[in-house]
N, C-alpha and C positions, 0 to 999 in steps of 0.2 A: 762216321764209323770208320775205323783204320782197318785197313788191307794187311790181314796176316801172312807173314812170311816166314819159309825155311830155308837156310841159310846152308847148300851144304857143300865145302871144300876141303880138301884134308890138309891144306897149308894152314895150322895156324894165323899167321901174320895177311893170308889174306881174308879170312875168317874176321880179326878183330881191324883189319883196315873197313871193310864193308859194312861190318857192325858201327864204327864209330860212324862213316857216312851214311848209313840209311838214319839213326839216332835222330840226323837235323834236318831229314825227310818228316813233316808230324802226321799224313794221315797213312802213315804205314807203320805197322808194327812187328819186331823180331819176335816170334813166338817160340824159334827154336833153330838149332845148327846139328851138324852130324860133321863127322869128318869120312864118311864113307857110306857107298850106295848101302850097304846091307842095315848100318843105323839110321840113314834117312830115312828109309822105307817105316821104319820103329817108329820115326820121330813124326815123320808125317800121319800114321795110321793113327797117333796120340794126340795129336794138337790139331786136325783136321786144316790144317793152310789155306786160303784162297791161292797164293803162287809159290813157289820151291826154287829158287834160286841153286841150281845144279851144274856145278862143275863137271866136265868129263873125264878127266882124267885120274884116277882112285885108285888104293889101294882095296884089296877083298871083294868090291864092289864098282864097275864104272858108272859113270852118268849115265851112261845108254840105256844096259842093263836096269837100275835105277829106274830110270825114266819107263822105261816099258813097264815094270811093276808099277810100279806109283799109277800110272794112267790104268792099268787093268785093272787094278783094285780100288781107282779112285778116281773117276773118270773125270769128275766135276773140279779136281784141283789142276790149275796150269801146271806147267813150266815155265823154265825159261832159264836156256844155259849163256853160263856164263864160260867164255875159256879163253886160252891161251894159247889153243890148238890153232895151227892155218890150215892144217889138215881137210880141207872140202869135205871130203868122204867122209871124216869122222865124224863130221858139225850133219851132214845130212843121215847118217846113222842116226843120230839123235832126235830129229827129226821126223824120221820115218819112225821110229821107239815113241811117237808122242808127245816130245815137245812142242813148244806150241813159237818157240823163238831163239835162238842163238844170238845169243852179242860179246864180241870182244871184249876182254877184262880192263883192257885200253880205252876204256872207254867212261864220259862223264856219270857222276852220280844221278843227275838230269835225266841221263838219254835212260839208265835203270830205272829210274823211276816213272820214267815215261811208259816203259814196256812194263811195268808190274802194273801200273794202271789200265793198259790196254789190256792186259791177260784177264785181272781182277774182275772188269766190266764184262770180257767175255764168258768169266765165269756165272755173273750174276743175272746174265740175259736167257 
């Protein structure tokens, strides 16, 4: 059974960079993207995700923000941000909002897939 995921950054190009590398991950599946906290929250309430792949830094909406609804109205689905933030503070904002993980966007498709499996298992236990 594949590990539903939402996909959400308001960069295009890294939207369809992610999308092309999760593709030749096979027991994960893209079920849905947003380009901002306030459509994620839409998109996760409609496709119910095991993990949400969340950027923090948004336009209308941040990750954080995001993150704390998503976890209050949906407690059972992860996190797990993804950024480009070095900002400490901001990565533990997140964090303390209910994420469940932060990882650098500099970082392998591998080590992603490794943390959507640890979250997905957390959910399911």
């Amino acid at each position: 059974m594949s590990i539903q995921i939402v996909l959400v950054d308001d960069h295009d190009a890294v939207r369809r960079s992610l999308r092309a590398f999760l593709r030749t991950v096979p027991d994960i599946l893209l079920v849905g993207e947003a380009a901002n906290g306030s459509d994620a929250i839409k998109v996760v309430a409609e496709k119910q995700p095991d993990v949400v792949l969340m950027d923090l830094m948004m336009p209308r909406m941040d990750g954080v923000e995001a993150t704390r609804e998503i976890r209050a109205r949906f407690p059972n689905v992860r996190v797990l941000i993804l950024t480009s933030v070095l900002d400490t503070q901001v990565v533990q904002l997140a964090l303390d909002a209910g994420a469940d993980e932060a990882l650098p966007k500099a970082v392998t498709i591998d080590a992603i897939a490794d943390a959507i499996r640890r979250l997905a298992a957390l959910r399911q236990a």
